[in-house]
C-alpha positions in Angstrom: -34.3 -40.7 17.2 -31.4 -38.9 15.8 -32.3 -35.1 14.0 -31.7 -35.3 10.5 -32.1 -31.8 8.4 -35.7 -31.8 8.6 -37.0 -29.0 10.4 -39.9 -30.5 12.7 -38.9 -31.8 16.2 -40.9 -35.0 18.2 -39.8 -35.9 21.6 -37.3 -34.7 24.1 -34.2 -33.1 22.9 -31.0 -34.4 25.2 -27.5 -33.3 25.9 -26.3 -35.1 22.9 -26.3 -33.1 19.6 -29.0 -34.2 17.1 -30.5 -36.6 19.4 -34.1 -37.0 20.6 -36.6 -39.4 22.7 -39.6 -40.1 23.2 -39.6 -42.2 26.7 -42.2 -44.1 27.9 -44.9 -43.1 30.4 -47.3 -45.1 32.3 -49.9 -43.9 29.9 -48.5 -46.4 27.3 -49.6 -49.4 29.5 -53.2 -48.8 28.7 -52.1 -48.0 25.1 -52.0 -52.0 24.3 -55.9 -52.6 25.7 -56.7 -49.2 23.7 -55.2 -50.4 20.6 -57.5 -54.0 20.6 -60.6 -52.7 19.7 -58.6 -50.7 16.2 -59.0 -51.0 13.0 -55.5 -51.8 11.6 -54.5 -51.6 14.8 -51.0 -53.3 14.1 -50.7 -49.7 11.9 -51.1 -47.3 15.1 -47.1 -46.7 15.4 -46.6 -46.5 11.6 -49.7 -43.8 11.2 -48.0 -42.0 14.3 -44.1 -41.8 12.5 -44.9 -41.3 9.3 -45.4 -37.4 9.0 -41.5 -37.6 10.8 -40.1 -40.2 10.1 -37.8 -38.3 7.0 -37.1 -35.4 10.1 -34.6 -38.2 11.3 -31.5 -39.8 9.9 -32.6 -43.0 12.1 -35.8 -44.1 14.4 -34.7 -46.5 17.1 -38.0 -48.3 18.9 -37.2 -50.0 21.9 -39.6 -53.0 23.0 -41.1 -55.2 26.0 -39.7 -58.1 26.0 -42.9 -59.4 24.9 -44.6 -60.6 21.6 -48.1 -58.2 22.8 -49.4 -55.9 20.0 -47.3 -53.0 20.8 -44.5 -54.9 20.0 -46.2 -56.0 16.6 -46.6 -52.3 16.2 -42.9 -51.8 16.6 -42.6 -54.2 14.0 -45.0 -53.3 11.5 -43.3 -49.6 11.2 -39.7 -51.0 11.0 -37.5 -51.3 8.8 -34.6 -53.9 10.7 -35.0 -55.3 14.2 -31.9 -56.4 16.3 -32.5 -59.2 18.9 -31.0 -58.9 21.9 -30.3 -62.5 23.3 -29.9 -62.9 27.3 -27.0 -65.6 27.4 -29.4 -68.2 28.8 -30.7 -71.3 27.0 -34.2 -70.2 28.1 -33.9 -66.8 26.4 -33.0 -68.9 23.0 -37.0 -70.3 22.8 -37.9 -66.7 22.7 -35.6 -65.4 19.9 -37.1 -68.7 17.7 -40.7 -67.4 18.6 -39.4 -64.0 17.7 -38.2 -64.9 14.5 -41.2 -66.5 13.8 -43.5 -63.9 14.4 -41.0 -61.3 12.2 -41.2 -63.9 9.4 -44.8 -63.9 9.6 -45.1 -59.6 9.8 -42.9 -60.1 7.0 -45.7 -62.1 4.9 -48.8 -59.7 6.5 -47.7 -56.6 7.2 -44.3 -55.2 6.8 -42.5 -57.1 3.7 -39.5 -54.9 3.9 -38.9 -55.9 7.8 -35.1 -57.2 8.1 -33.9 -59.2 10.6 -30.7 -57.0 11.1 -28.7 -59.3 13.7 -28.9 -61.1 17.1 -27.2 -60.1 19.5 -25.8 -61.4 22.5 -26.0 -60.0 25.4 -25.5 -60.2 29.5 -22.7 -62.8 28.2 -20.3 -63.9 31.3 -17.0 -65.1 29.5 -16.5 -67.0 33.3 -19.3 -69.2 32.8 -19.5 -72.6 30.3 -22.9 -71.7 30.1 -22.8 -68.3 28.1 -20.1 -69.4 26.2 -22.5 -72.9 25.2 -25.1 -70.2 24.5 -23.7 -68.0 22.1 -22.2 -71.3 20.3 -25.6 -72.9 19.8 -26.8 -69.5 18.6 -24.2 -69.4 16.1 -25.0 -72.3 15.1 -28.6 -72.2 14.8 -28.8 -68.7 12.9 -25.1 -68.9 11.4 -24.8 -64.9 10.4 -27.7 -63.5 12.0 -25.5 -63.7 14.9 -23.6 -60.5 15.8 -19.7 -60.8 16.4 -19.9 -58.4 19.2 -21.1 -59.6 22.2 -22.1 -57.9 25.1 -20.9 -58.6 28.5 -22.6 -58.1 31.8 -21.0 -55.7 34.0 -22.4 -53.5 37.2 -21.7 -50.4 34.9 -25.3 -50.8 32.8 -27.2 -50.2 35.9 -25.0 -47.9 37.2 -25.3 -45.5 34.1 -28.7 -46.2 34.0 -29.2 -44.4 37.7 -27.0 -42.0 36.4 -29.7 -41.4 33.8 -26.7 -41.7 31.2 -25.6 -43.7 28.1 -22.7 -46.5 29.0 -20.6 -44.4 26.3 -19.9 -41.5 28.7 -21.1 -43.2 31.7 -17.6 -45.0 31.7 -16.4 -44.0 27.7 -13.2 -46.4 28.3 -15.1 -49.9 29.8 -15.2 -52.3 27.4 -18.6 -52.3 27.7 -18.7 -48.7 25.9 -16.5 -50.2 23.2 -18.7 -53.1 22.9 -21.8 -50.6 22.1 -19.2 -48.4 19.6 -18.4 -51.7 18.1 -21.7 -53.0 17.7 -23.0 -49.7 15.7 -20.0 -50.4 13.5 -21.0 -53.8 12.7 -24.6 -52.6 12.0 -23.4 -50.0 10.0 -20.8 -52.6 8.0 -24.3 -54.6 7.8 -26.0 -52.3 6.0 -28.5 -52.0 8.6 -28.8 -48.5 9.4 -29.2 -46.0 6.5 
């Protein structure tokens, strides 16, 4: 979540001006079997943001790689979704079920949902295969498809034990300029306000 003006705070603030989270906790595991018995239950997120949501410039929600109903939350209270895309023809069945399930939040519950770009992602330029990948993407979702791609490189985990962001992790990899260049194209997009 990045601080706008407002004057309320939610989450954690971190070393990075105007910027706060919320992690996840293993309290949110039992949230999805909590959430089933709701009424409008695919509303719970969306109740929860909206007395902040106009404290921040922009709300970022990060989701399972799963279609459950906290992702369907997520949804419901956004206004864009990116979607990542492992470079594997497996992963490519999942962004089509994905899509389908936005189109259909779309019609039910969220009309202004956007499907702001796929992106791919863990892409090794080495390999045939992610380079057939991201060329069958492209092809299939013309452009949804992000230009930036993201590479795989031992620096993601490595930041991640670090408990920092690849962008001052290792701020001259190219997998820093990748992340800088992808927030350029989403901003060129129109996809964050």
């Amino acid at each position: 979540m990045e601080r706008g003006n407002g004057d309320r705070a939610m989450g954690e603030q971190t070393r990075t001006t105007n910027l706060a989270i919320i992690p996840a906790n293993i309290d949110l595991s039992a949230a999805e079997v909590q959430l089933v018995g709701e009424v409008a239950r695919e509303m719970a997120l969306s109740r929860a943001l909206r007395p902040i949501v106009d404290d921040y410039d922009v709300v970022l929600i990060d989701c399972q790689p799963s279609l459950g109903l906290l992702t369907v939350n997520a949804l419901t209270a956004a206004h864009g979704v990116i979607i990542p895309l492992e470079c594997e023809f497996f992963a490519m069945r999942g962004v089509a079920l994905l899509v389908e399930t936005i189109e259909k939040i779309c019609d039910r519950l969220n009309p202004r949902l956007e499907v702001d770009g796929i992106l791919a992602t863990m892409y090794d330029g080495r390999t045939l295969h992610s380079k057939e990948v991201v060329r069958s993407v492209v092809d299939h979702f013309g452009d949804r498809v992000f230009h930036t791609v993201i590479s795989r490189t031992v620096k993601f985990p490595d930041a991640s034990l670090a408990g920092e962001r690849i962008t001052t992790y290792a701020s001259a990899h190219p997998a820093a300029e990748a992340y800088r260049q992808l927030a350029r194209e989403l901003i060129s997009r129109g996809g964050v306000a």
